[in-house]
C-alpha positions, 0 to 999 in steps of 0.5 A: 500500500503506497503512502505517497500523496497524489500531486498535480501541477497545472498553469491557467492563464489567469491571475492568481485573485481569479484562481483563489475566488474560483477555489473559495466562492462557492457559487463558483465552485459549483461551475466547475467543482462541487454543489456546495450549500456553502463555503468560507475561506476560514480553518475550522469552516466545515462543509459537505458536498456529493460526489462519487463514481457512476456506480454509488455517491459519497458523502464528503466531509470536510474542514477547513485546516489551514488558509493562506488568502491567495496562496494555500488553502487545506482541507479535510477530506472524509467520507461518511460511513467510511473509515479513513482521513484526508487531506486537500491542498491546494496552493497557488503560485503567481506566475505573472499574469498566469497562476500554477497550482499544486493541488497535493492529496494524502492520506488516499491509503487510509480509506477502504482499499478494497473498494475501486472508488478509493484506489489511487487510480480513482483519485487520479482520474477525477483530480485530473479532470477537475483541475485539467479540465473543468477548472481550467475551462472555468477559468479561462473561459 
């Protein structure tokens, strides 16, 4: 079982306030991440959202561990009736008029290995989508 944290890297053409509003409004979020009912960039901040595989959803649990305004923002990552704890960061890095961000998942091998909805390949195929894709297309839109 591999303890290795999940990290991507992506560049938007976009300025690093548009980055940070698209990652912490959540009326935002719901363009191109999660349904959230509601989302405050402050630690202790918790929320919930639906999402899953085309097979069964989840529930998430979530929790706002540490906020750097405009450069990190970490959060807890749990599913409801399921055993295993998390973690979500997202950084930001101003590259002038283009923003690169390091979004780092660990913990992914606490959580049930024997269900494929868990595995690392899972993961990587949804953070790869939400940050190459949806993200991106938000953004630059």
């Amino acid at each position: 079982m591999s303890t290795q944290p999940f990290i991507i890297e992506r560049t938007y053409n976009a300025p690093i306030s548009k980055v940070w509003e698209a990652l912490t409004d959540h009326n935002k979020m719901k363009e191109w991440y999660f349904t959230l009912e509601n989302f405050k960039p402050e630690v202790g901040f918790k929320f919930t959202f639906e999402g899953g595989s085309k097979d069964k959803t989840y529930i998430h649990l979530c929790e706002v561990t540490e906020v750097i305004p405009k450069k990190k923002l970490t959060h807890s990552w749990v599913y409801k009736d399921y055993p295993g704890e998390s973690f979500v960061t997202w950084e930001l890095f101003d590259e002038g008029d283009k923003t690169r961000l390091k979004l780092t998942h660990t913990g992914l091998e606490t959580f049930p290995q024997n269900n494929k909805d868990f595995a690392t390949e899972s993961f990587t195929k949804g953070w790869t989508h939400i940050t190459g894709t949806s993200l991106k297309e938000f953004l630059e839109k």
